[in-house]
KELOVEX-286755 format. One record per residue: x, y, z of N, C-alpha, C in turn; residue in one letter. Coordinates in steps of 0.1 Angstrom, whole numbers, padded with zeros to 4 digits, always signed. Atoms other than C-alpha are relative to their C-alpha. Layout:
// residues N
XYZXYZXYZA...
END
This chain:
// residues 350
-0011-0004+0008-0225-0209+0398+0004+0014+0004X-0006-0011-0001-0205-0178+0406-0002+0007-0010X+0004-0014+0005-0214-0143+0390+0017-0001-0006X-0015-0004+0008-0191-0129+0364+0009+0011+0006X-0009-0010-0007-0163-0111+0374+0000+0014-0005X+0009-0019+0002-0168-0072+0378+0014+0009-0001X-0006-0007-0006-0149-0042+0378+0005+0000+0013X-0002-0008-0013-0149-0037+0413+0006-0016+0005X-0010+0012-0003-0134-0076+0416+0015+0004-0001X-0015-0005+0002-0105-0062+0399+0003+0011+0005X-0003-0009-0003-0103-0032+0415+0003-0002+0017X-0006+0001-0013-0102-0049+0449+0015-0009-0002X-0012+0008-0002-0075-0073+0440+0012+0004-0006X-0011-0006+0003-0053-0048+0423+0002+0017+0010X-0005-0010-0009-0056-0023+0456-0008+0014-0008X-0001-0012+0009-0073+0005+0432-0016+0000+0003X+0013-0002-0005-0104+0020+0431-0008-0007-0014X+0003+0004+0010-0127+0011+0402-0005+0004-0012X-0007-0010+0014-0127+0041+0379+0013+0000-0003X-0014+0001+0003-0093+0037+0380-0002-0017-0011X+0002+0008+0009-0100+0003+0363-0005+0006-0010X+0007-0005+0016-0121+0019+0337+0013+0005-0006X-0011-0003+0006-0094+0040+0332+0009-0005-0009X-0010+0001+0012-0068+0020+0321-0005-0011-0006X+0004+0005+0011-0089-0004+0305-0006+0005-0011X+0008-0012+0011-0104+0024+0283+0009+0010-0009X-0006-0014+0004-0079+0052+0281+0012-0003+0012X-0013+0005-0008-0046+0038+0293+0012+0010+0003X-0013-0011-0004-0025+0068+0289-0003+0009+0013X+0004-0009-0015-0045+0083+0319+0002-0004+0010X-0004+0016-0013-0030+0054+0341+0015+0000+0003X-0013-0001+0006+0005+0054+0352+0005-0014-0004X+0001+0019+0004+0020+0022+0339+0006-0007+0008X-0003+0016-0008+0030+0002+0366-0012-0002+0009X+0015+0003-0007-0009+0012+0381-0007-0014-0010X+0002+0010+0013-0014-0005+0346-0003-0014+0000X-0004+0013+0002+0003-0032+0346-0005-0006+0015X+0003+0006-0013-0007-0040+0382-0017-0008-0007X+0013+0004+0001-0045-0038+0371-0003-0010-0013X-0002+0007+0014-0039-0056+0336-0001-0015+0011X-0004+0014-0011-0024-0085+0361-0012-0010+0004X+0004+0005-0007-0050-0089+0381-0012-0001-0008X+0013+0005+0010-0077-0086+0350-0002-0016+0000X-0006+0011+0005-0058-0116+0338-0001-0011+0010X-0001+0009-0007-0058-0138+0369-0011+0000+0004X+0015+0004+0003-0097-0132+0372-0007-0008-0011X+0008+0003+0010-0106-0140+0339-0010+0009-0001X+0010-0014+0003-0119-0104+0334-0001+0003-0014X+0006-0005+0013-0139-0095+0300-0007+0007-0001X+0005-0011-0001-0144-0062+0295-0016+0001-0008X+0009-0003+0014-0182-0055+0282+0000+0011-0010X-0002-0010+0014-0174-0038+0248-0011+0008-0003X+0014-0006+0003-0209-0026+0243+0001+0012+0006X+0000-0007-0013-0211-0010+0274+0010+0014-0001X-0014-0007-0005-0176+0009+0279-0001+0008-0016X+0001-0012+0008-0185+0021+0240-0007+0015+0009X+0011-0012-0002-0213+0038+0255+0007+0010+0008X-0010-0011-0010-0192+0053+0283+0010+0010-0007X-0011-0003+0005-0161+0061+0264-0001+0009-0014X+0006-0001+0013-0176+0066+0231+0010-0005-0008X-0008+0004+0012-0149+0041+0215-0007-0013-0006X+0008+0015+0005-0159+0009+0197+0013-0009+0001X-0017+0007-0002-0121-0006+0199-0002-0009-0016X-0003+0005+0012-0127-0012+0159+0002+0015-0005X-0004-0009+0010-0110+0004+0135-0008-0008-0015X+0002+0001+0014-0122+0004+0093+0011+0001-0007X-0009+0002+0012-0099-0005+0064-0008+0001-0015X+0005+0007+0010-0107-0003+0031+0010+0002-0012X-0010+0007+0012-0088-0013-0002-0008+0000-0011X+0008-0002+0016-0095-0008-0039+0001-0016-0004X+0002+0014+0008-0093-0050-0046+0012-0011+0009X-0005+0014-0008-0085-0079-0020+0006-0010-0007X-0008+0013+0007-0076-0102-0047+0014+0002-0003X-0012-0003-0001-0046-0084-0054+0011+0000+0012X-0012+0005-0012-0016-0096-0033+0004+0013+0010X-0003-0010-0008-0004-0060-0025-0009+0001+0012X+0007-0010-0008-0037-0048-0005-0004-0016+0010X+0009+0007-0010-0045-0084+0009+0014-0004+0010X-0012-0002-0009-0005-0081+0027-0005+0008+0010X+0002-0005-0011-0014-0052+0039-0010+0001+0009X+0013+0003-0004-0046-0059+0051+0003-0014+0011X-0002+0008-0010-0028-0088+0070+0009+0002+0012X-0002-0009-0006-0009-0067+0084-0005+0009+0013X+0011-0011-0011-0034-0047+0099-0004-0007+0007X+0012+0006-0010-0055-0070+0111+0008-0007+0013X-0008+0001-0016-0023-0086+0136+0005+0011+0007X-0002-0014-0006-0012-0051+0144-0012+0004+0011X+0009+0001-0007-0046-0047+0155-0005-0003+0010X+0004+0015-0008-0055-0077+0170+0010+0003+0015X-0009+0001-0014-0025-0074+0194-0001+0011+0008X+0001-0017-0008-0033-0036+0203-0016-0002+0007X+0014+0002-0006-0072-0051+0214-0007+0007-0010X+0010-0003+0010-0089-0036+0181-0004-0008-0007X+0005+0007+0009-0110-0053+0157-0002+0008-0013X-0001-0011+0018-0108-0043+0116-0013-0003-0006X+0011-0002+0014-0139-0040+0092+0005+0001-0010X-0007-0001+0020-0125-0047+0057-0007-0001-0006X+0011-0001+0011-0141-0034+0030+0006+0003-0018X-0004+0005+0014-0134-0041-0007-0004+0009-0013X+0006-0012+0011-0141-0007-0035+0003-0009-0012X-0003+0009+0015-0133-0031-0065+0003+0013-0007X-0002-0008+0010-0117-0001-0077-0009+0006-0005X+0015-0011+0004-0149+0021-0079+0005+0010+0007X+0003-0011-0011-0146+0056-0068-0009+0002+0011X+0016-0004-0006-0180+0059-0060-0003-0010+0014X-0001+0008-0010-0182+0027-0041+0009+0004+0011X-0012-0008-0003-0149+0038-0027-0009+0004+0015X+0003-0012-0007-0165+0071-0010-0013-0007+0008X+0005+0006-0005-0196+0050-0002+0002-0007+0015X-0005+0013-0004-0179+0023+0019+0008+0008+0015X-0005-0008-0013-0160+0052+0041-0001+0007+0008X+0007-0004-0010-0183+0071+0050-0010-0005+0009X+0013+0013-0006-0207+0042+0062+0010-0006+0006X-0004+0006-0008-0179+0028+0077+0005+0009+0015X-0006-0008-0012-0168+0061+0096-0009+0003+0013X+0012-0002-0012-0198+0061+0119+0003-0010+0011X+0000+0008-0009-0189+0029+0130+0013-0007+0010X-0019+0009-0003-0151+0026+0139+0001+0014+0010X-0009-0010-0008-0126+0046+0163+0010+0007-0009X-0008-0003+0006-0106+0049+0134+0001-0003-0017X+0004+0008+0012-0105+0045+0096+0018+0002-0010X-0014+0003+0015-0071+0034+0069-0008-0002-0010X-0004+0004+0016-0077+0037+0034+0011-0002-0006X-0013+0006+0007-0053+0020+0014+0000+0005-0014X+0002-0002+0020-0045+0036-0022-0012+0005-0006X+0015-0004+0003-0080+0053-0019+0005+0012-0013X-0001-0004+0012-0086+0065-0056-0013+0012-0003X+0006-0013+0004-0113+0094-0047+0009+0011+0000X-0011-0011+0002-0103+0130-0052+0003+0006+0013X-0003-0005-0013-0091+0155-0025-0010+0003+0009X+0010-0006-0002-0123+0170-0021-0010-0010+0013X+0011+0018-0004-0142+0138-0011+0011-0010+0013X-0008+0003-0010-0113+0127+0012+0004+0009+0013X-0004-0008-0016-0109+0157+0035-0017-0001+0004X+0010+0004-0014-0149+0150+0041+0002-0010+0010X-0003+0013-0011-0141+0119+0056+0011+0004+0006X-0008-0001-0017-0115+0131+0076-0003+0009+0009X+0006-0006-0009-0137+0153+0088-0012-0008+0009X+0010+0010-0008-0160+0124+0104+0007-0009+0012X-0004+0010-0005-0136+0101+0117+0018+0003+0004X-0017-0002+0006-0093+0102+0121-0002-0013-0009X-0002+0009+0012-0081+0087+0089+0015-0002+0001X-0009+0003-0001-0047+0073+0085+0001-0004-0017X+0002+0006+0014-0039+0070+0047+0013-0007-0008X-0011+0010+0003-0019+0044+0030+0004+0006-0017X-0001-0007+0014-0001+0057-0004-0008+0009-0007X+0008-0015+0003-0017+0087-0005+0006+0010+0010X-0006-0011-0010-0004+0120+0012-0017+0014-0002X+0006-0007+0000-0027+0149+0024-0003+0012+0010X+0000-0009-0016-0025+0180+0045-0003-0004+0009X+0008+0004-0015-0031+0173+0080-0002-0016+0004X+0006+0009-0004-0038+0140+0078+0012-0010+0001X-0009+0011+0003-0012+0108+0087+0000-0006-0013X+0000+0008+0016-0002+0089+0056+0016-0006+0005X-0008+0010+0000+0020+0059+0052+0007-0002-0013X-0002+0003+0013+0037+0056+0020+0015-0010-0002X-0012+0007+0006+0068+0036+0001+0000+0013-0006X-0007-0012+0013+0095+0061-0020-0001-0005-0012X+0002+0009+0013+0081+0055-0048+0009+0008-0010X-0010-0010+0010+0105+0085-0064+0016-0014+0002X-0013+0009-0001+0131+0058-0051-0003-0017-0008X+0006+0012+0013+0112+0028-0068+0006-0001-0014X-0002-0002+0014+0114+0044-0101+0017-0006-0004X-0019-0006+0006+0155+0056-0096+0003-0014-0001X-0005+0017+0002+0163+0015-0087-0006-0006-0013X+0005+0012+0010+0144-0003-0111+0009+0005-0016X-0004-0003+0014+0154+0022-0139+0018-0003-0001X-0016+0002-0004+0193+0023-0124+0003-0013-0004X-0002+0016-0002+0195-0015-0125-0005+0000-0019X-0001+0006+0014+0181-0017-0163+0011+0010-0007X-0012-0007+0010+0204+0014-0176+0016-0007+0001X-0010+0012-0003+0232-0010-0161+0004-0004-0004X+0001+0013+0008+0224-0038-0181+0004+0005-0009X-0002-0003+0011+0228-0016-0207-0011+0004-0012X+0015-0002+0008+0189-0008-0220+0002+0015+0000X-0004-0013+0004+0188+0026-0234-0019+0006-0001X+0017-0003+0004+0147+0025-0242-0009-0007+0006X+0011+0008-0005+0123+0015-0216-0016+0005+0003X+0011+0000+0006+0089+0013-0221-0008+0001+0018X+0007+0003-0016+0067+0019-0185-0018+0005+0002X+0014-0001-0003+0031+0010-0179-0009+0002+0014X+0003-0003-0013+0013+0025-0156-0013-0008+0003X+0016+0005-0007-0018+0020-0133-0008+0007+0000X+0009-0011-0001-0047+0038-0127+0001+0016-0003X-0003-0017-0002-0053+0074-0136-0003+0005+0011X+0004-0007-0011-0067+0080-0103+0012-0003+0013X-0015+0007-0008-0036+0064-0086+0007+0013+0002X-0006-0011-0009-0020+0088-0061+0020-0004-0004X-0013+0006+0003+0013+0065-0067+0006+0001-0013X-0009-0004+0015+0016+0063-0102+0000+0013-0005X-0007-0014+0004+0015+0100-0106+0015+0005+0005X-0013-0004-0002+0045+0099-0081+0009-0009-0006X-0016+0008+0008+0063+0074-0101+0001+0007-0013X-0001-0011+0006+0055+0095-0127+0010+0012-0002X-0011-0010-0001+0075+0121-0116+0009-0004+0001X-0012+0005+0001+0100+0099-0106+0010-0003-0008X-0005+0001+0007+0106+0090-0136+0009+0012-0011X-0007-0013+0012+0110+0126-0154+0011+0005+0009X-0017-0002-0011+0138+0130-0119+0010-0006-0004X-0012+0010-0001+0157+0099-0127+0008+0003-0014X-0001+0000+0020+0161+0110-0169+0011+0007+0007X-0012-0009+0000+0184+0134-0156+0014-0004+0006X-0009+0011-0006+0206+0112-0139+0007-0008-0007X-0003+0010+0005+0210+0089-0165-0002+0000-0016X+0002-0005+0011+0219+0102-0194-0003-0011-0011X+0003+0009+0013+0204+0087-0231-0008-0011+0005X+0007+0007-0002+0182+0070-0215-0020+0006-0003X+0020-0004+0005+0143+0073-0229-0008-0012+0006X+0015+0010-0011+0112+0060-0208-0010+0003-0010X+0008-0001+0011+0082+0056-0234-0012-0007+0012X+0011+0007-0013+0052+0060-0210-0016-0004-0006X+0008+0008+0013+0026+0039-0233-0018+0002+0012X+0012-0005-0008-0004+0045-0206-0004-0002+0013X+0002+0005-0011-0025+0040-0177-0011-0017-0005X+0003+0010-0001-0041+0003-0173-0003-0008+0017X-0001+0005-0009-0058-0016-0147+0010-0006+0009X-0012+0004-0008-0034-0028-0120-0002-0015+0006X+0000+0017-0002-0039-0067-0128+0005-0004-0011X-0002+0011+0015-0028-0096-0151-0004+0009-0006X+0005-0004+0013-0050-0084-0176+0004+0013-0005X-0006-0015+0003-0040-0048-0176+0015+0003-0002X-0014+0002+0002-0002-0062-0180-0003-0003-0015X+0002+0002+0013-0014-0082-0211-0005+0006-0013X+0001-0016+0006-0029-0050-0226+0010+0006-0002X-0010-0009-0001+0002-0032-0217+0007-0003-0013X-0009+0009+0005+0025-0059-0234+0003+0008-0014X-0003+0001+0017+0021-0053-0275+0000+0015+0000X-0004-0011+0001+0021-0016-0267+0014+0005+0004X-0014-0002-0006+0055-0016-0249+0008-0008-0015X-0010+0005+0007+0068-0037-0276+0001+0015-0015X+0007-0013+0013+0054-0010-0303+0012+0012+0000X-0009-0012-0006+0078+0016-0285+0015-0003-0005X-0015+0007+0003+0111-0006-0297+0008+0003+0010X-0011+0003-0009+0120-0008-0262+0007-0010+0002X-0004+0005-0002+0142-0031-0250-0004-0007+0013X+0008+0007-0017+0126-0034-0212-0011+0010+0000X+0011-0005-0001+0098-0027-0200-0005+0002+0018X-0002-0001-0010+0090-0015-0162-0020+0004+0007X+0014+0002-0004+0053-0022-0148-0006+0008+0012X+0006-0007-0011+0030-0006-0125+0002-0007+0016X+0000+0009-0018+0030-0035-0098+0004-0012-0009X+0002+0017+0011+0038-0073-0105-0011-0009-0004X+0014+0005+0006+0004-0083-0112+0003+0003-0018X-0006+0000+0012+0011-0067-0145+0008+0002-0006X-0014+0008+0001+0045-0073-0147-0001-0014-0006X-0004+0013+0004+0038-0110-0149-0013-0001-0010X+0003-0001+0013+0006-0100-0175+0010+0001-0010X-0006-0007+0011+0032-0085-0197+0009-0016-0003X-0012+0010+0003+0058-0115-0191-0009-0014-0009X+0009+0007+0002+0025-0138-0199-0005+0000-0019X+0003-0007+0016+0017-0118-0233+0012-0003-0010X-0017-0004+0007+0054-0115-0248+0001-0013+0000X-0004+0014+0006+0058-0154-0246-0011-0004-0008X+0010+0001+0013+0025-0159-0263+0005+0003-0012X-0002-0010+0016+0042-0137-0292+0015-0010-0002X-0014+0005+0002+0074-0157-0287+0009+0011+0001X-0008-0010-0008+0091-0126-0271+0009-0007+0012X-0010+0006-0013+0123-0142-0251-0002+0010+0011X-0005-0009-0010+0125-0126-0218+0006-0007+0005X-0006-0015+0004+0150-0113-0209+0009+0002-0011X-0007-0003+0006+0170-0120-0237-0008+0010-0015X+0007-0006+0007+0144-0098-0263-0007+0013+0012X+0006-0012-0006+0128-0078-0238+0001-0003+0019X+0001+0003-0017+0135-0070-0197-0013+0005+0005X+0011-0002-0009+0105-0071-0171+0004+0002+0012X-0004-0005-0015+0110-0053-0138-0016+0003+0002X+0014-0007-0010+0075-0051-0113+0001+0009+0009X+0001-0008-0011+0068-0033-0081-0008-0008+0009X+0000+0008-0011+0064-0051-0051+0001-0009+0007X-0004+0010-0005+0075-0083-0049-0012-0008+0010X+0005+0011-0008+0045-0104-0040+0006-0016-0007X-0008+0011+0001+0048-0140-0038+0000-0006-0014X+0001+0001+0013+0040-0146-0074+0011+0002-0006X-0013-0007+0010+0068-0130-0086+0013-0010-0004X-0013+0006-0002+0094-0160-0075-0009-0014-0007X+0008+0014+0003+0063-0188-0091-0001+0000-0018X-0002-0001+0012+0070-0176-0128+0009-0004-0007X-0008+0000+0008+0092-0182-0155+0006+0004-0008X-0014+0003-0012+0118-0167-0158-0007+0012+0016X+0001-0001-0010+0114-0157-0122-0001+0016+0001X-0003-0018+0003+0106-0112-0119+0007+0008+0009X-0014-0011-0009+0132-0088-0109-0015+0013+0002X+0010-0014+0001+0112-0062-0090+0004+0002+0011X+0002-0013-0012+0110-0033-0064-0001-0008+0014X+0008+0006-0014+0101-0050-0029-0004+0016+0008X+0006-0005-0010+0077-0032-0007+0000-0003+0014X+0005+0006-0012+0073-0037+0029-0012+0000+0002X+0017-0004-0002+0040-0046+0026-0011-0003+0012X+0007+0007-0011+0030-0061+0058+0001+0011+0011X-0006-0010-0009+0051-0035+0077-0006+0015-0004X+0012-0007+0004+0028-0009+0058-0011+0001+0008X+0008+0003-0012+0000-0026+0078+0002+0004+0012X-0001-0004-0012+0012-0023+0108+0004+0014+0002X-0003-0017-0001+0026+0013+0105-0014+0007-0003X+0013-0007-0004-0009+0022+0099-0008-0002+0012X+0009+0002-0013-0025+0008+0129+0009+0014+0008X-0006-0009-0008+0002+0023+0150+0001+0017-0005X+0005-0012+0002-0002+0058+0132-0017+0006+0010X+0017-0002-0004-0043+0054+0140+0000+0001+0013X+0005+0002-0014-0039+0045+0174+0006+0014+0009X-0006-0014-0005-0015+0073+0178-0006+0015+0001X+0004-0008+0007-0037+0096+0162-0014+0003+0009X+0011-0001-0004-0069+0088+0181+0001+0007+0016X-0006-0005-0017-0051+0104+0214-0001+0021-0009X+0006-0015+0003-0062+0145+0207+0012+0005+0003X-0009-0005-0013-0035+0153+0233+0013-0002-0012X-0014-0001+0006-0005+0142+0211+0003+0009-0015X-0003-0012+0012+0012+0164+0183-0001-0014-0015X+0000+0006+0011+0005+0151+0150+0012-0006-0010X-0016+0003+0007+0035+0128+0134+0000+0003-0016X+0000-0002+0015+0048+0138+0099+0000-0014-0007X+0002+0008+0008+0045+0116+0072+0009-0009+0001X-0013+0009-0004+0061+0080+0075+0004-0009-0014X-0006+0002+0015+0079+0071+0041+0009-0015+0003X-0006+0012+0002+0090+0032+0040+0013-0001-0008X-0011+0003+0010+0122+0020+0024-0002-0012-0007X+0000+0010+0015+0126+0000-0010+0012-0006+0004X-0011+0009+0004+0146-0029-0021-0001-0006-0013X+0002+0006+0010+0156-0038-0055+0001-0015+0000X-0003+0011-0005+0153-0076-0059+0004-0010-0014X-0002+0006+0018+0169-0091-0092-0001-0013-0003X+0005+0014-0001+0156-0122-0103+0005+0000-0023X+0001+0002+0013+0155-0135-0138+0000+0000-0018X+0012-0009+0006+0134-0112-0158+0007+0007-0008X-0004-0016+0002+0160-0088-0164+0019-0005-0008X-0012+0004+0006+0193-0093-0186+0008+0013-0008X-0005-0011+0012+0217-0071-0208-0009-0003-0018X+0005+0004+0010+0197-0065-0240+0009-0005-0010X-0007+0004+0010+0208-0086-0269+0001+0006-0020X+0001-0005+0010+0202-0060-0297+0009+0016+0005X-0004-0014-0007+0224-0025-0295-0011+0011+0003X+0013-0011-0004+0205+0006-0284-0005+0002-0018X+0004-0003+0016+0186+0021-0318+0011+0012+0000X-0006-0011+0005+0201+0050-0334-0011+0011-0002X+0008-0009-0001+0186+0084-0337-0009+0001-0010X+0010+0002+0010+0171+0079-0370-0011-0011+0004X+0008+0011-0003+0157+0043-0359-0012+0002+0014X+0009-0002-0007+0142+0061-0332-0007+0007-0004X+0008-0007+0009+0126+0088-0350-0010-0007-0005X+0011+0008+0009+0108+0062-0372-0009-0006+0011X+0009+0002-0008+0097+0049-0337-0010+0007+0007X+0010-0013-0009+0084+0081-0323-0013+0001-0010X+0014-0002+0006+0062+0084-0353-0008-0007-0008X+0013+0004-0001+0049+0054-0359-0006-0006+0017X+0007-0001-0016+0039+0052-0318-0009+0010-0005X+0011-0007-0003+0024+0085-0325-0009-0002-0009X+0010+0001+0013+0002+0076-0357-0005-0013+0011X+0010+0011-0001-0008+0045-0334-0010+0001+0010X+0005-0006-0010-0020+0068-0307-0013+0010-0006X+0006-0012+0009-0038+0090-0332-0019-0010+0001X
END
């Protein structure tokens, strides 16, 4: 049986020497690209398979990158997590996904044990603090997904532009008092929607946001939400993500709350769930796949020393109006009727 094919196979049948094969199988920008493509060619018509082991040892890369995500079961992180892994795949990297179930601790755990072993590491929505995030980017390049941080790549959606649509689209309709539950307190996002929100008030006059708290960022932390957004005598109510979005929509028919003709539901992100409910949820779309991939290609960009570091890369929204969302069928309250709301909300917060 014939011996496996070698470097120096391909280095005779693409005319080249056989550092020059390392080269551009290793570190391709040191190659010019039609030497490349010549040597690529002739990999391919061998049936040449680089040993990975090996070419670490030389190179010192491992051609994997680390991912990790505060909760795979959630649609958002397991898009972009699919994302990544074809982005990847097609660039010759392999991903390590790793799962914080929304633990800090775990979290920080999970990144620095993974940064030993990758070329490169994406956190997605990572919920440690600043402190604990510039160590790890001092271990490894980090590329960070909805999160921003000196010096370091980040990937985000406008989430100041999230806010302005969803709220634009219910002042519309004609809602005057919407009720908005957030997610995590450690959430990098919902502090910017946060702000978004106190940007958009000024825009749109008479309109009051009643921001009732933070809550997990699932079903259950919508159905929580729910009897406190109603508490507010809003008329709509505008969710952290559509996981609890469609808690909230889940809760409020239990009570016999019509939506949308009693109360509007707008989410954030438009996974597929959104279009498998009843009535069907008007929400934000993300590009959440295209997320994925904008982080690979950040990372890979990133792991080159030589190139100038790119500024921050900000995705575009789309509102998407579905069902959920109607002109309310009660007029706005009146100043007095809201007063009575402000203070029994605050006696219920007491």
């Amino acid at each position: 049986m014939a011996g496996a094919v070698t470097v120096r196979d391909v280095a005779r049948l693409a005319s080249v020497s056989a550092s020059t094969v390392s080269r551009a199988l290793s570190a391709s920008e040191l190659v010019a690209p039609h030497t490349r493509d010549r040597i690529l060619a002739a990999a391919r018509q061998l049936g040449y398979s680089a040993n990975t082991s090996a070419r670490s040892l030389i190179t010192g890369r491992t051609s994997n990158f680390g991912l990790v995500v505060p909760d795979l079961e959630n649609p958002y992180f397991a898009s972009v997590t699919k994302g990544v892994q074809s982005r990847a795949l097609s660039e010759g990297f392999a991903v390590f996904v790793a799962d914080s179930d929304e633990d800090v601790r775990t979290e920080i755990e999970l990144a620095r044990k993974l940064a030993s072993q990758v070329d490169g590491l994406i956190l997605c929505s990572p919920r440690m603090g600043n402190r604990d995030l510039a160590a790890v980017t001092e271990s490894t390049t980090v590329v960070l997904v909805n999160r921003q941080l000196p010096q370091v790549h980040s990937i985000t959606v406008d989430d100041t532009e999230i806010v302005r649509q969803a709220l634009g689209h219910l002042y519309a309709l004609g809602h005057r008092t919407v009720a908005y539950a957030g997610g995590p307190a450690t959430s990098w996002s919902d502090g910017q929607r946060r702000n978004g929100i106190r940007s958009a008030l000024s825009d749109l006059p008479g309109l009051k946001v009643a921001e009732i708290g933070s809550f997990r960022p699932v079903f259950g932390g919508g159905m929580s939400a729910a009897d406190l957004a109603v508490a507010t005598g809003a008329t709509a109510v505008l969710a952290y993500n559509d996981l609890m979005a469609l808690g909230i929509l889940s809760r409020l028919q239990a009570r016999g709350i019509n939506v949308p003709a009693d109360m509007s539901v707008v989410g954030i992100d438009d996974v597929s769930a959104a279009t498998l409910v009843s009535p069907a949820l008007t929400t934000v779309r993300a590009p959440l796949q295209k997320v994925g991939t904008a982080a690979v290609d950040a990372l890979i960009d990133s792991i080159f020393p030589d190139r100038p570091p790119l500024p921050p890369e900000t995705l575009p929204v789309e509102l998407i109006v579905r069902a959920s969302t109607s002109v309310p069928s009660r007029p706005p309250l009146t100043s007095r009727e809201e007063a009575g709301l402000d203070e029994r909300s605050s006696n219920a917060h007491q």
